[in-house]
C-alpha positions in Angstrom: 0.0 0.0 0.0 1.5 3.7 -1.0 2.6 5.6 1.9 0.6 9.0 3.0 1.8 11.8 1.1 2.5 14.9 3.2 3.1 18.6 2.4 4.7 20.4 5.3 5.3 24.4 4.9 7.5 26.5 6.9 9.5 29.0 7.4 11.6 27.7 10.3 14.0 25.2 9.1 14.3 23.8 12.3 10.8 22.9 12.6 11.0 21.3 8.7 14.0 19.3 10.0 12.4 17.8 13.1 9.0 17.1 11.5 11.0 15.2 8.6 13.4 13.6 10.8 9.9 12.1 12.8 7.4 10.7 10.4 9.3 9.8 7.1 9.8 6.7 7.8 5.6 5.9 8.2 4.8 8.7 5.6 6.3 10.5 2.5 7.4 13.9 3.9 7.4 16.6 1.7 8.7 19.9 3.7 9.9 23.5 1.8 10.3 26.6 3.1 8.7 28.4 0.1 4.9 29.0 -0.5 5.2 28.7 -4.5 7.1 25.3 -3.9 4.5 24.1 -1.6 2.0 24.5 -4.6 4.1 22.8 -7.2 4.0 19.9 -4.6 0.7 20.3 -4.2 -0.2 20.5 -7.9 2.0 17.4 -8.7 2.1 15.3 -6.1 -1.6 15.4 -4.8 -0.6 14.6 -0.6 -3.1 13.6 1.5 -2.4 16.0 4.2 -1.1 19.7 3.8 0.3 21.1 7.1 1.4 25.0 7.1 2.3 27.0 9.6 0.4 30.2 10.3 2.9 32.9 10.3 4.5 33.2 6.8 6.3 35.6 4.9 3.7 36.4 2.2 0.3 34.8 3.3 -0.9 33.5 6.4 -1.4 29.9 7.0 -5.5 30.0 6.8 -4.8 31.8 3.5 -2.8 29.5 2.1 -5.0 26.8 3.0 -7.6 28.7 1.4 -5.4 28.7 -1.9 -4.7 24.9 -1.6 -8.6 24.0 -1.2 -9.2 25.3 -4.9 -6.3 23.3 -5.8 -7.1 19.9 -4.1 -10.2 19.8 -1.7 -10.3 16.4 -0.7 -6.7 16.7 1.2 -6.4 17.4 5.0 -5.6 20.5 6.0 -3.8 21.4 8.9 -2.4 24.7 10.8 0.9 24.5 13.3 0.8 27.8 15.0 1.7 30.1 18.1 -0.3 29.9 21.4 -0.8 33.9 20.1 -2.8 33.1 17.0 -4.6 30.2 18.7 -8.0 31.6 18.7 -7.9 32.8 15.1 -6.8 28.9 13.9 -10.1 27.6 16.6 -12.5 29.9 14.3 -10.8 28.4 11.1 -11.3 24.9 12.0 -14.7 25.6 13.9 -16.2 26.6 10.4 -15.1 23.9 8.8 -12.1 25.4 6.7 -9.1 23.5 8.6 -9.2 20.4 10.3 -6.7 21.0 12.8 -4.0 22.2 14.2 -1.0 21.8 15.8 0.1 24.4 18.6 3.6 25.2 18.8 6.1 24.3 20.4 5.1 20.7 19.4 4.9 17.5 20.9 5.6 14.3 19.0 3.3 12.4 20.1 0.3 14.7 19.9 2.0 15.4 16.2 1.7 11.7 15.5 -1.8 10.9 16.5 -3.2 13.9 14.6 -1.8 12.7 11.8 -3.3 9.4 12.2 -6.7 11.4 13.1 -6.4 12.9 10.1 -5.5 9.9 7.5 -8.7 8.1 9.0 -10.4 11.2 8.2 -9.2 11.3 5.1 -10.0 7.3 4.0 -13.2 7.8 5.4 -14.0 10.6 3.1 -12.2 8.9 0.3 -14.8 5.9 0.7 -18.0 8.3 1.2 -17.1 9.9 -2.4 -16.5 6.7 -3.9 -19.8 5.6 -2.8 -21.1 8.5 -3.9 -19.8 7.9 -6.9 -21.2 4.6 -7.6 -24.8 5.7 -6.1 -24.8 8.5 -8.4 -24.2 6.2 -11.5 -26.6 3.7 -10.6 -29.0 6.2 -10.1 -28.3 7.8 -13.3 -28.2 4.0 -15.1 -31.9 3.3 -13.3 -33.4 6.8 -14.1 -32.1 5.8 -18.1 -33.3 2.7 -17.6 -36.8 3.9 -16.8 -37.1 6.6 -18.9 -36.6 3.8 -21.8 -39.3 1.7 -20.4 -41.4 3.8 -19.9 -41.0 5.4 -23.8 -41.1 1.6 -24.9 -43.9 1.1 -23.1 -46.4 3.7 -24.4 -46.0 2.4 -28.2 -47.9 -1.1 -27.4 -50.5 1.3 -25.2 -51.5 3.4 -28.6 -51.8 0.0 -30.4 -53.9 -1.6 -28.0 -56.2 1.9 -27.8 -56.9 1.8 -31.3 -57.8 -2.3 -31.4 -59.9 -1.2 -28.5 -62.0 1.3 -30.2 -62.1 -0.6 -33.4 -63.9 -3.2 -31.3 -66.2 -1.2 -30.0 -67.3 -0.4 -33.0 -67.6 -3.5 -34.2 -70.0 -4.9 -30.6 -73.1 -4.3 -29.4 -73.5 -6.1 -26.6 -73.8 -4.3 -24.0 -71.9 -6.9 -21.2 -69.3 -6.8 -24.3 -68.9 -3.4 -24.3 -68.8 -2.9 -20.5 -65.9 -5.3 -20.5 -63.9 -2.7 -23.0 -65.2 0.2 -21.2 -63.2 -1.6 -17.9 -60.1 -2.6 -20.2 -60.1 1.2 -21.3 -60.1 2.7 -17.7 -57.3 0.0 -16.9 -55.5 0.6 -19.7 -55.9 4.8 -19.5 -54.7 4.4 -15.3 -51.9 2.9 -17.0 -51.1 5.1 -19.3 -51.2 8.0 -16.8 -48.9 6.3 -14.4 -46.0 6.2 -17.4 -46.4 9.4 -18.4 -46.1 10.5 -14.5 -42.8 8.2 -14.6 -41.3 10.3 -17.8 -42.3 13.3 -16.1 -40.4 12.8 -12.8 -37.2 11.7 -14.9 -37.4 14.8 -16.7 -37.9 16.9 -13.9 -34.8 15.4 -11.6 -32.5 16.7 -14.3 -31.2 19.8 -13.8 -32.3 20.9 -17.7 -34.3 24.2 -18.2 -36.1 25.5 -20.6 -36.9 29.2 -19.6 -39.4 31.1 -22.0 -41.7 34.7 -21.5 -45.0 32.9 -20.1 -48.6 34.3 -21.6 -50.3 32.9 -18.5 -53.9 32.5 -20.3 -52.7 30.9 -23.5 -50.4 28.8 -21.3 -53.5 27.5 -19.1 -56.0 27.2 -22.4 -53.4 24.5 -23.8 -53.3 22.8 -20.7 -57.2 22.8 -20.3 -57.1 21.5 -23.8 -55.3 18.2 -23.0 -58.0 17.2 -20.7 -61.0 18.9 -22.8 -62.7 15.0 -23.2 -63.0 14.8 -19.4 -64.2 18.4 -18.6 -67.0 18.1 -21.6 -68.0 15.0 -20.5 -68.4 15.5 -16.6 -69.5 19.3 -17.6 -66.7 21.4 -15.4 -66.6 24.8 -15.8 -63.7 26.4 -15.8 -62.7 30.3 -15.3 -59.2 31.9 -15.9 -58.3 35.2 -14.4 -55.1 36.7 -15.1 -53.9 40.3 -14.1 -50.5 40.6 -15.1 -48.4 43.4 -14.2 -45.2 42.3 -15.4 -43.2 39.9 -18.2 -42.8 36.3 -16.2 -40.3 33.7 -17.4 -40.6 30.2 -16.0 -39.6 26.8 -17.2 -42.5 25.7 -19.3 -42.0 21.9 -18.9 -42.4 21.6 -15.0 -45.1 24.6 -15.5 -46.9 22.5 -17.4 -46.3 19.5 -14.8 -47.6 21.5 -11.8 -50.2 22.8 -13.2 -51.3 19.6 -15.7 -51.4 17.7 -12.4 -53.2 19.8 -10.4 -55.8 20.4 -13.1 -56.3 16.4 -13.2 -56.9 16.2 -9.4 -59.6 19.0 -9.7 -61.3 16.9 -12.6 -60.4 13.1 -10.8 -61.9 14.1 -7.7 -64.8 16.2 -8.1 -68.3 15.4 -6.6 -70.0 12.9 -8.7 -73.4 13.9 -8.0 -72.4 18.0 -8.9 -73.8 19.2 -11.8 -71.4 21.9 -12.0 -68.3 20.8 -11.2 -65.9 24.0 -11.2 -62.2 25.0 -11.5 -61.1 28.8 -11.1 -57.4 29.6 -11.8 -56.4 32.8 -11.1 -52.6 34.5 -11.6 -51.5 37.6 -10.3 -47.4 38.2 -12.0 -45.2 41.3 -11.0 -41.2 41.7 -11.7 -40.8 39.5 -8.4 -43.2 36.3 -8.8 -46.6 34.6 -9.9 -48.8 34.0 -7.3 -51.6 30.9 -9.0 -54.4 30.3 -6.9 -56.4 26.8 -8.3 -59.4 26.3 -6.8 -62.2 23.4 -7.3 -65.6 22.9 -5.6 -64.9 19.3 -5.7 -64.5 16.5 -2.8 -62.0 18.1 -0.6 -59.7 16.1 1.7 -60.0 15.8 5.5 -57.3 17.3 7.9 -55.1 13.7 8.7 -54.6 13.6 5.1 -53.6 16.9 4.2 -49.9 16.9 5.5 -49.6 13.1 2.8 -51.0 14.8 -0.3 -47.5 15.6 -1.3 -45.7 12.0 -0.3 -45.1 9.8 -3.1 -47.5 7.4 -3.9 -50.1 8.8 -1.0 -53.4 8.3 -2.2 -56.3 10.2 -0.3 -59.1 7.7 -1.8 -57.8 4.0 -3.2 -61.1 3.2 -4.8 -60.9 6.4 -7.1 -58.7 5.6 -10.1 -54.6 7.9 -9.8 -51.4 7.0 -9.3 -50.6 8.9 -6.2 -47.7 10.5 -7.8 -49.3 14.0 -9.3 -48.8 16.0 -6.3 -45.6 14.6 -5.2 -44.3 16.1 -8.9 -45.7 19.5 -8.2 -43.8 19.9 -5.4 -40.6 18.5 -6.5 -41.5 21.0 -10.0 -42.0 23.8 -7.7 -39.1 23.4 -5.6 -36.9 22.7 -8.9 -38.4 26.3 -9.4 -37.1 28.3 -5.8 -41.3 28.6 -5.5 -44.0 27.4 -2.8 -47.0 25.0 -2.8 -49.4 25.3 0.1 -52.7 23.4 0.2 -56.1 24.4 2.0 -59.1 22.0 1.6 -62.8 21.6 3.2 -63.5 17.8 3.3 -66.8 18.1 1.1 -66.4 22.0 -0.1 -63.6 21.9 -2.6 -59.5 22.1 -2.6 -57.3 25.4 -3.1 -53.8 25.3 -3.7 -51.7 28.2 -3.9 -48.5 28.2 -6.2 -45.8 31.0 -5.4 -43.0 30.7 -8.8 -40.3 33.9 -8.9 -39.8 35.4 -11.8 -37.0 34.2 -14.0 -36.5 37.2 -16.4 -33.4 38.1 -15.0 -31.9 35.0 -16.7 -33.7 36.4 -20.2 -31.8 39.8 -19.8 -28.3 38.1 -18.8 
């Protein structure tokens, strides 16, 4: 197994002399008296642990240290210093910027097992990359590997639609044609539950697409994709938008929040309503969009409301949904710096309240 690399700067030889004379035999000492050579050993050698002392000629120990972060981050930094600068090094390593240090005049022995502190601490953080690492390519592979699926998927789904309804046409039997109307709803519940899949692939990556937002066209096309279910069940629906300002947004996850909030407002509405309703209303400035989306539908009682937005939580099991639209408008929101807050009368209807900052900063960059 390669030995420890170690850096050691200073501007007493004496001190370079007895730290070299100490450890090279358990770990490959590297000691110089000059700052620019310490970097060149830094830059080439890659050592596990850099140890400066604070007072230096040019830049102070903590700023050095600073310096070699940038340069390798993963290595161990470490101060040797004066009792006098003492509680200057303390602050240093109590935000996290040093590891330790090493008060002069130095012991050997309390030398040697912060060294050995600090290799542990090192291997440890070596193996929580590395897992890292790994995780983050298997995560990566599965997300791929679902995404593919789940495209591969929705090509035999469109064929077996279209058999479907040719059959339909073809029966009249009404037992017959109560069967296909039960294969439909299974095969539509399906169909939803991919499409929620592709969307939360597409949403964990860190891909935007930012655009100017014209909040009532954007809403119409939305309303569009489910126009079958709101002329069949007879929802009304009302869009107000005062806009006092250009807003820019990602349109995909704007389209995911409020595509999947639309479909809750249509799954659960009150079956025996004859007029079903959904309000959206949008209020922009230069600063944000404030949406308010309100239905008079079922509502959801007070134990649930704090699980709408868990994966997979569904309020009622018997009515047909993945449990997953919620859950992707608040990861969509978040992906956005906005807020999602729900209100809901169990029996009166659901509001949720969207808060999304305006993005046109990004246009005018």
């Amino acid at each position: 197994m390669n030995r420890v690399k170690i850096v050691y700067l200073d501007d007493e030889l004496g001190n370079l002399q007895s730290f070299l004379a100490a450890f090279r035999r358990k770990y490959h000492v590297f000691t110089t008296h000059d700052q620019q050579e310490a970097i060149r050993i830094i830059k080439e050698e890659k050592p596990e642990i850099i140890i400066t002392d604070q007072r230096m000629p040019l830049v102070t120990g903590v700023e050095f240290l600073y310096m070699a972060e940038q340069l390798l981050p993963e290595s161990v930094k470490i101060l040797t210093s004066a009792y006098s600068d003492i509680s200057a090094i303390i602050d240093a390593v109590n935000k996290g910027h040093i590891y330790n240090y090493i008060k002069k005049p130095w012991d050997i022995n309390d030398v040697s097992l912060i060294l050995e502190n600090a290799v542990k601490y090192y291997q440890a953080n070596r193996t929580i990359r590395d897992q890292l690492i790994k995780l983050e390519k298997t995560n990566e592979e599965l997300n791929r590997f679902v995404y593919s699926a789940s495209h591969d998927l929705r090509s035999p789904i469109t064929t077996i639609k279209g058999i479907l309804q040719m059959a339909r046409e073809d029966v009249s039997d009404p037992i017959s044609l109560q069967y296909f109307n039960m294969i439909d709803e299974s095969i539509a519940r399906l169909d939803n539950f991919i499409r929620s899949i592709v969307q939360y692939y597409q949403n964990g990556k860190d891909v935007f697409d930012f655009q100017v937002i014209d909040f009532k066209k954007f809403i119409e096309s939305v309303l569009r994709e489910f126009s079958f279910e709101i002329e069949q069940f007879n929802i009304s629906t009302h869009i107000n938008v005062i806009s006092n300002a250009i807003f820019v947004t990602d349109t995909f996850r704007l389209r995911i929040i409020l595509g999947n909030i639309i479909s809750n407002a249509i799954k659960f509405r009150k079956k025996n309503d004859n007029n079903p309703t959904i309000e959206i209303d949008v209020f922009t400035d230069k600063n944000e969009a404030k949406i308010i989306i309100k239905d008079n539908g079922q509502g959801i009682m007070k134990d649930y409301q704090d699980k709408v937005f868990n994966m997979f939580f569904r309020v009622m099991p018997e009515i047909s949904g993945n449990g997953i639209g919620l859950y992707l408008v608040k990861e969509a929101v978040e992906k956005l710096d906005g807020t999602v807050e729900l209100n809901s009368e169990y029996q009166e209807g659901t509001t949720i309240s969207l808060n999304l900052p305006n993005k046109y900063y990004l246009l005018e960059n």
